[in-house]
N, C-alpha and C positions, 0 to 999 in steps of 0.2 A: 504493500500500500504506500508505502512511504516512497519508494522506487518510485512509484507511478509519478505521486504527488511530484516528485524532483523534477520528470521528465516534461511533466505537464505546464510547471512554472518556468522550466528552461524555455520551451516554446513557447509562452505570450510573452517574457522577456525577448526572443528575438523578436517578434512580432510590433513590438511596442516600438524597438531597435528602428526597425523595418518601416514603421509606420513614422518616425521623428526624420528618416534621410527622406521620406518621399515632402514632407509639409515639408525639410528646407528646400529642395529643390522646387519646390512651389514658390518659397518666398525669393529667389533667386531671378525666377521667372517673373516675377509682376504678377503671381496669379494667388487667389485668397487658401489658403491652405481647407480642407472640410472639416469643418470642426462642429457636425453637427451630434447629438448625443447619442448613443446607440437607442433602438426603444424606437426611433422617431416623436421620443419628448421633446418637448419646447424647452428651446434650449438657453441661460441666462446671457445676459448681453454685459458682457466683460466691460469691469469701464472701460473708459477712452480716456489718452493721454490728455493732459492741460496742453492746448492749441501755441506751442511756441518752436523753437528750433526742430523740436523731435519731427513734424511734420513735412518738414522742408530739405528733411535727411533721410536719402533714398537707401540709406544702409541699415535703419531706425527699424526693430523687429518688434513690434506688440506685441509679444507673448510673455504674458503678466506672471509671475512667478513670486515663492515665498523664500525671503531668507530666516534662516531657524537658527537660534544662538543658541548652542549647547554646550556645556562646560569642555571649553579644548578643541572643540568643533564646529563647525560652519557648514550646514547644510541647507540644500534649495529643495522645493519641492514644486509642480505647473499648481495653481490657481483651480484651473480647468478641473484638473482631476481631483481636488476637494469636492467639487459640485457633485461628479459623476462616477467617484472611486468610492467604495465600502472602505477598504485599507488602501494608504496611501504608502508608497516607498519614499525617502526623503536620501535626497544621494547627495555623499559626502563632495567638497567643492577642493578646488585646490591649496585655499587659501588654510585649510584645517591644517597641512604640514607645518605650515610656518607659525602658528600660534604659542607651542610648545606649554609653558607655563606663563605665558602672559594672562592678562584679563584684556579680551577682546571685548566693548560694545560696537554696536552697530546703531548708529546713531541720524541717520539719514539716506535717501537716495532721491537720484534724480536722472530721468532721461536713462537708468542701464544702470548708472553709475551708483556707487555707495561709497557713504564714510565709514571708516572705522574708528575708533580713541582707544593704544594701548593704551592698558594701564592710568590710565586716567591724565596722561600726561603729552603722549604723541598722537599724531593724528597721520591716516593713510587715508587715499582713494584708492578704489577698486573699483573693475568692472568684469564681475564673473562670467560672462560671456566671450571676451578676449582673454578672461586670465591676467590681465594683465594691471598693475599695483602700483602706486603711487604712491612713496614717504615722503608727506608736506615739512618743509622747513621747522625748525623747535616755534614753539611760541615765543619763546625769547622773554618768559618772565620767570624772573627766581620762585623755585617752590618751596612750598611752607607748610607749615604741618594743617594738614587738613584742609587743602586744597587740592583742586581736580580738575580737569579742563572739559568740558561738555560742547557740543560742535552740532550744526543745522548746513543742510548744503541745501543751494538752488540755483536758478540761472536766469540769469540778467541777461533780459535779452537785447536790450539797446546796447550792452557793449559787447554781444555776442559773447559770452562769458560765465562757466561757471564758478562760483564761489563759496566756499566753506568760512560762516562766521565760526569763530570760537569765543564762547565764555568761560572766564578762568573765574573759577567761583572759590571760595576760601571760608572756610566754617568758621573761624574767628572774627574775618567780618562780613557777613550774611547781605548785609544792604550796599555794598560792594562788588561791583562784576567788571573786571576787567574786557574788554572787548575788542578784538579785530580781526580783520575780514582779509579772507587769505584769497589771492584772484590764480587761479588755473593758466591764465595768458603768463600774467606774468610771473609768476610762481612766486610768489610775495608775501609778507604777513604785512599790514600794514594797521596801525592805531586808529581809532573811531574814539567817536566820544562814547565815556563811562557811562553805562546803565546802572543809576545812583540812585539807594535812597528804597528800592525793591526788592522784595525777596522774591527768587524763581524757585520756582520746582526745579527738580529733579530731569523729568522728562525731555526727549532729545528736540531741539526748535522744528515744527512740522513748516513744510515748504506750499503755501498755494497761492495761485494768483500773484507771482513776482516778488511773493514776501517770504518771510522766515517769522512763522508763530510760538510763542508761547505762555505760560502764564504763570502773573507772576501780584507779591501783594503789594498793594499801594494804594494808601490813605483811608487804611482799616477795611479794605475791598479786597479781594480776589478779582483780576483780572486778566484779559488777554493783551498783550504786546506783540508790537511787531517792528521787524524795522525791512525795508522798501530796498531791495538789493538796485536796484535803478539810483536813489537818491543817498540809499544809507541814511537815512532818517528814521527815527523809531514813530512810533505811533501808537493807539490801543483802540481793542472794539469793547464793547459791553458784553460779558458774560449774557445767556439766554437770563429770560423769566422764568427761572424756577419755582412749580408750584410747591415743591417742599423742599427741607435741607436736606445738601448734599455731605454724602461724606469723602468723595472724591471727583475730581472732572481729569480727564485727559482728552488732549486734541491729537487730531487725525485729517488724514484729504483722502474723498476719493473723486473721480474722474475731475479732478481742478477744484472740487468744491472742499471748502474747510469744512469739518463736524466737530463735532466734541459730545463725549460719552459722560453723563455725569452719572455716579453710582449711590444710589441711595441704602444699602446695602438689603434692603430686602426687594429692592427694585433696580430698573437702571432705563435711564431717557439717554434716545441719539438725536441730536438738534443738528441742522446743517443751515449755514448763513443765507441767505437770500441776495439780491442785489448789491452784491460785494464791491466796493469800490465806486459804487454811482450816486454817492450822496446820501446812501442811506443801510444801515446795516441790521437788517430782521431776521432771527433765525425762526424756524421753521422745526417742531418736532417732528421726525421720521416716523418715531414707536417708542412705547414704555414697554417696557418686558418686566415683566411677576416675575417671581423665583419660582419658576418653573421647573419641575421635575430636580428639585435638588440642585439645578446650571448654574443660576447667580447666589450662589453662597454668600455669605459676609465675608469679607475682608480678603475674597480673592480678587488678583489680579485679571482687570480686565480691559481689553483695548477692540473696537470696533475698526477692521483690518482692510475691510472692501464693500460698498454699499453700492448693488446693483440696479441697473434702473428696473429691473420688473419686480421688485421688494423684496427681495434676498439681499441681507446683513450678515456678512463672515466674521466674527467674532474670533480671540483668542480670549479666552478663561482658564488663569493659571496654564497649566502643560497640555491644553484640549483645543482642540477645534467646536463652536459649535455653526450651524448656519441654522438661522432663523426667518420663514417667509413670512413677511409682515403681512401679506393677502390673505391669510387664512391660521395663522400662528403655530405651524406646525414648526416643527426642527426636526435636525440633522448632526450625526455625529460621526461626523471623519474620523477614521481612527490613523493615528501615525505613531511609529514608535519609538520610545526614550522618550527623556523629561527635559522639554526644550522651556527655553527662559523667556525668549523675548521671540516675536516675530515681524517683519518689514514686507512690505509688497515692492516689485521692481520689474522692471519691464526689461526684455533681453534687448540687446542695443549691439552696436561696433561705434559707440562712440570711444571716440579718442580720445587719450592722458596728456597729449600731446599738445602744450598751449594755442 
């Protein structure tokens, strides 16, 4: 029996093989790879990248995928096959050799590309689809005890240009953030004015609509900040109207639009901003989700990861996948294996390291 089973998963492993050379020879072609679901079900509508450089780059591949942080490891898994896989394979990347006993996060992506922060103190770009790695200049500030540097990447498109802010944050003084903005042209760290007087969280700056978001307090409030990779200027929106207190918020993008997940711990609301940037800023709730079936526990970690236009919400809940259709409130549970930490959405790309 076990024979069998061996012989039977060698062959839809080639066949999967078989099936990834034929889609790139498709996308090679100009022609849309078939990615409809077996079953002939209706099938979810993957977001769509934010409308900037990626579209005007004929080597730019949509194919959304997930990076997985596991202790020492860095693994990706397709999007797709969360939707339409019972168990998911999640394959090791190249970048897991080099990790060794560092503390890898993963802190951003953009257009293919992703940041990484050793150790809380270097900062690299990658793009796992070329393989191929970038170690950004030091920050160039003395470290102190209980300081860490936390990093948001995005891309400015008036100067055709991606760039990695870094905030060098210091637990001795909490309403102090050092800040500067590293450019890929010109491979530079350069000083911006101090983000003073705030305390940020934790979580890594989310990239939409030509900005770098996150949140942070100021003036007995909880709020969002941002600062405008075009102007380098900060800025803030208004947290949503929350009908009750929260115990946590984290922000997120998906298809160009910011969301933010605030967790009431026996509940949890996803709000997504409205007419961003035209004068007026209203978010809009998606869904409130109950603690259903035991999913949103208290005090676990949760982040809404990809929010589909036909109302499918891919969530990460601690080391789980759930997907949740807002049409009808049914869920879904991916299963994938090991206890993975963090998870990032990223689009396969051949963009270049290369200023």
């Amino acid at each position: 029996m076990e024979e069998m089973w061996t012989k039977m998963r060698s062959k839809m492993e080639k066949m999967r093989a078989h099936m990834h050379m034929m889609m790139d020879e498709l996308r090679r072609q100009g022609q849309s790879p078939p990615i409809d679901p077996p079953g002939g079900a209706s099938r979810p509508t993957i977001c769509q990248i934010p409308s900037h450089k990626s579209e005007k780059d004929s080597n730019f591949r949509h194919e959304r995928r997930i990076m997985l942080n596991y202790i020492g490891k860095l693994k990706q898994c397709s999007v797709r096959s969360l939707f339409y896989e019972p168990i998911i394979d999640a394959f090791d990347t190249d970048y897991s050799a080099r990790i060794g006993d560092n503390k890898v996060a993963v802190v951003g992506s953009c257009d293919g590309l992703i940041c990484l922060t050793i150790n809380g103190k270097d900062s690299v770009l990658w793009n796992p689809s070329t393989r191929i790695s970038k170690k950004l200049p030091d920050f160039d500030v003395e470290p102190e005890f209980g300081s860490y540097l936390n990093c948001g990447l995005g891309f400015d498109k008036s100067s055709d240009d991606y760039k990695v802010v870094g905030f060098y944050k210091n637990c001795l003084r909490p309403f102090e953030v050092i800040v500067k903005v590293y450019s890929l042209k010109t491979d530079q760290w350069r000083n911006i004015k101090t983000f003073m007087n705030r305390l940020m969280t934790d979580d890594p700056a989310i990239y939409a609509n030509g900005k770098l978001h996150w949140i942070a307090y100021f003036e007995s409030k909880w709020r969002i900040f941002f600062l405008d990779l075009e102007t380098e200027e900060y800025g803030k929106l208004q947290l949503p109207n929350f009908e009750k207190r929260y115990f946590e918020t984290r922000l997120g993008a998906s298809e160009g639009c910011l969301y933010i997940l605030s967790d009431h711990l026996t509940s949890a609301d996803l709000w997504i901003i409205d007419d961003y940037g035209i004068g007026k800023d209203s978010w809009t709730k998606v869904v409130s989700i109950p603690d259903i079936d035991g999913c949103f526990l208290r005090y676990t970690y949760k982040s809404a990861l990809c929010v589909l236009k036909n109302g499918k919400v891919l969530f990460q809940i601690d080391s789980k996948f759930v997907i949740l259709d807002t049409t009808d409130g049914t869920l879904q549970y991916p299963e994938i294996g090991g206890r993975f930490y963090t998870a990032t959405t990223y689009v396969e790309s051949l963009v270049s390291l290369v200023g």
